[in-house]
C-alpha positions, 0 to 999 in steps of 0.5 A: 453270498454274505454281504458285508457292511462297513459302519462307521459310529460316532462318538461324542466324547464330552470331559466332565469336572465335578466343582470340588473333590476331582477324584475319581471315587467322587465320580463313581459316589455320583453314578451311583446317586444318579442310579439309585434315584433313577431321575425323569428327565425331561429332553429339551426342545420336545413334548412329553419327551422324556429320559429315564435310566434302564440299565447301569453296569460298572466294569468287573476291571478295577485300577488299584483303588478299586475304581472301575475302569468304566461305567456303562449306562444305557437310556432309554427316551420314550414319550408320556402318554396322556389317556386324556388326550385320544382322538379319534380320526373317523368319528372326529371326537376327542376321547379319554381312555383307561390307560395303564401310565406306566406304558409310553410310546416311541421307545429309543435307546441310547448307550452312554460310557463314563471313565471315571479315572479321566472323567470323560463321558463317551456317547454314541452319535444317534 
């Protein structure tokens, strides 16, 4: 017998206003800014926490000025890891080990929704 299970999600959905040019080209021009530098994000409140974009897709849907209908961006947060910093438990030393930096530790993602024509950006509770 399958069991079926009942999810609710959650959705923040925060307004955004750019401080001039309100249109939604404008907003479409700074998604892609955001996208082509790819920015580290440091997460506040935590240690070597941090956030970096992983995949960005704008909707093949477009309203008459060409403006996608939305732009879905995918985060992925994950913590630094200092090669400086090992210790190991048994023999109680501090240890420094050769580490490839581009490899971090506990990985999670998250799913963000931009609607460019009403400016609001939809996030799943997580």
């Amino acid at each position: 017998m399958d069991r079926v299970v009942n999810r609710q999600t959650t959705w923040y959905v925060i307004n955004i206003k750019a401080r001039r040019n309100q249109m939604p080209q404008h907003y479409v021009d700074a998604w892609n800014l955001i996208h082509e530098q790819d920015p580290l994000i440091e997460l506040p409140k935590t240690t070597n926490r941090y956030a970096s974009i992983r995949t960005m897709s704008f909707s093949k849907q477009c309203d008459n000025d060409n403006i996608p209908h939305y732009i879905e961006t995918k985060l992925v947060a994950y913590t630094l890891i200092d090669p400086e910093r090992f210790y190991n438990r048994r023999t109680k030393e501090d240890m420094a080990i050769d580490w490839d930096t581009d490899i971090v530790a506990n990985k999670k993602e998250s799913e963000l929704i931009f609607v460019p024509s009403v400016h609001t950006l939809v996030v799943k509770k997580n």
